[in-house]
N, C-alpha and C positions, 0 to 999 in steps of 0.2 A: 652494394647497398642500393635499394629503392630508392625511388624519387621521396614516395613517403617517408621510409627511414632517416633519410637524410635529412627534411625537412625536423622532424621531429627530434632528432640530433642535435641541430642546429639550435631549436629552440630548448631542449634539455639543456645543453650546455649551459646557455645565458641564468636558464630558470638556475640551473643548479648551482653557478657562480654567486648568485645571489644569495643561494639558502645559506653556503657554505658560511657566509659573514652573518645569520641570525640562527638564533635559538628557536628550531620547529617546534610546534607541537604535534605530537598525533601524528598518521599516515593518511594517506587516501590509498592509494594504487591506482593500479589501472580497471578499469570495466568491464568486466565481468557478466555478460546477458544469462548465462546459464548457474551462476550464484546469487544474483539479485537485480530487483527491476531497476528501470534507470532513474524512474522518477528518486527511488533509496538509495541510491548511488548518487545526486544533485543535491539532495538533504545533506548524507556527507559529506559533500563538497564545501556545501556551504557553513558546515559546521568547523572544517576545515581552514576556509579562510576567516573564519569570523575568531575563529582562535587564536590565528597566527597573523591577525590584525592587516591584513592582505587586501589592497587600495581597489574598488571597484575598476577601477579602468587598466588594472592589472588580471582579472578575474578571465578574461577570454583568454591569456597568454597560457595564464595558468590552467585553467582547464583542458588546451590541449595538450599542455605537457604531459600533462598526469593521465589522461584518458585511456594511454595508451597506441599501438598502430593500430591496432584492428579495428577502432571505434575514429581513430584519425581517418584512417583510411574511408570510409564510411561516411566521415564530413567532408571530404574532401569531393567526394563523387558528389553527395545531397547539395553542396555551395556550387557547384561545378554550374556556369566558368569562373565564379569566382573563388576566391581563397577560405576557409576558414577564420581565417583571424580579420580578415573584413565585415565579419557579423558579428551582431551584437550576443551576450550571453542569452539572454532569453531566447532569440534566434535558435542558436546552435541547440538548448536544451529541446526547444518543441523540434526544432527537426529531426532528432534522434527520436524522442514519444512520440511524435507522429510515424515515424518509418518503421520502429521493434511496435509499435503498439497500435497499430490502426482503430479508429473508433467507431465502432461497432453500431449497426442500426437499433435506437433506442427501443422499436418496436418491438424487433425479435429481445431483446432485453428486459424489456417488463415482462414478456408470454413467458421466460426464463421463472423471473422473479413470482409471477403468479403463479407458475407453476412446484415452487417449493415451499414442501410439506416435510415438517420435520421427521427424520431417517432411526429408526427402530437405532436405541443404544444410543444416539445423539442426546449429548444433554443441552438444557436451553440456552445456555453460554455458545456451545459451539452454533446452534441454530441460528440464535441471534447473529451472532457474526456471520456468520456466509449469507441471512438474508443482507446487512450493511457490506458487504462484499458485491451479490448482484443488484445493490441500489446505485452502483458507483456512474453509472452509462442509461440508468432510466430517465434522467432528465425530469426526476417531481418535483426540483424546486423545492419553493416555501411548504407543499404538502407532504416532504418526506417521510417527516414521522405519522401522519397518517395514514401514508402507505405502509408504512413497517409496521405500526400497531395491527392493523386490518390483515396482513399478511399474516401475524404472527398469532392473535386469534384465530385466523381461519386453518392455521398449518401447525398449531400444536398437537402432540400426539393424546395425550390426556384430555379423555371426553368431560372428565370431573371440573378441570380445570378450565376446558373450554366454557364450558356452561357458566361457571362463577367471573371470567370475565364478559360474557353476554350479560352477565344479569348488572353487571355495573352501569349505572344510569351516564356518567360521564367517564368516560378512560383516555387520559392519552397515553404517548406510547411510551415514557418512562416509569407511569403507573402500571402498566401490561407487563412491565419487565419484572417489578419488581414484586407483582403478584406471583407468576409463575415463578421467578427465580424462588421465592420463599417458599412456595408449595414442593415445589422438586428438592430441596434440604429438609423440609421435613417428612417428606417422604421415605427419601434416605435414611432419616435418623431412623423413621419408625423401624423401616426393612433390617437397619444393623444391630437396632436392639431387641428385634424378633429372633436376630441370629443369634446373637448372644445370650437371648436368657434360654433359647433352646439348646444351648452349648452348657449353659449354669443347672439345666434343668437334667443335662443327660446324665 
């Protein structure tokens, strides 16, 4: 057995002596990088302990118990020389997203975000979202929805559409959405009732 192993042995043991005298809710597991990011993996945690009514100054024990060795092992090198359980949670949480997730220069991030224009077959739901996907690491601040409005008029693919939110004298960007959102369904309708009445007609 590993150094790590054991360590982790040692503290399963105690964690699990403890569960075995309460009623768990729910599971965590262990960590997972090629199933989900860690930050979604922290949300369950703490969805986790908030369930099973679990004391903040228990929350570092328990997080290494449950993380697993792979991601133990991992803290153990990023605290090195010190211990894991010597850091505070918040600690331990950034220094895993800072190490699986490095942050990325804002610069080349917006050239990203200005650069996308919505993709033949993409509807404005998916659009929308991947532009708020590369807004995550632009750093706009208070001007976000600004940028997203501005992006999202200049990067729709409907020239129809684009023109009628130019001509809007004041737009912000949950106006922008839900213009184009309602032009793209009734677009749809029109297109499925052209099929159908040419189906009624045949």
């Amino acid at each position: 057995m590993s150094v790590d192993e054991e360590e982790i042995w040692n503290v399963s043991s105690l964690f699990n002596e403890k569960l075995s005298t309460m009623s768990i809710i729910g599971g965590i597991g262990e960590f997972d990088n090629s199933a989900e990011t860690w930050s979604s993996y922290v949300e369950r945690f703490d969805l986790f302990v908030e369930c099973n009514s679990i004391a903040n100054d228990k929350k570092v024990s328990t997080l290494l118990t449950v993380v697993g060795v792979k991601t133990y092992s991992l803290l153990r090198d990023l605290c090195t020389p010190e211990k894991p359980s010597s850091k505070t949670f918040d600690d331990l949480v950034k220094l895993i997203q800072e190490h699986l997730y490095p942050k990325p220069s804002f610069i080349a991030e917006r050239y990203k975000f200005s650069k996308r224009n919505q993709h033949e077959g993409e509807t404005v739901a998916e659009y929308i979202a991947s532009l708020k996907k590369l807004s995550a690491y632009c750093e706009f601040g208070a001007a976000l929805n600004d940028y997203l409005r501005d992006r999202l008029v200049s990067g729709i693919r409907s020239e129809s559409t684009k023109q009628r939110l130019l001509g809007e004298t004041t737009l912000t960007f949950d106006q922008a959405v839900k213009i184009v959102c309602s032009v793209e369904a009734a677009e749809r309708n029109a297109a499925a009732l052209t099929v159908n009445g040419g189906v009624s007609g045949g």
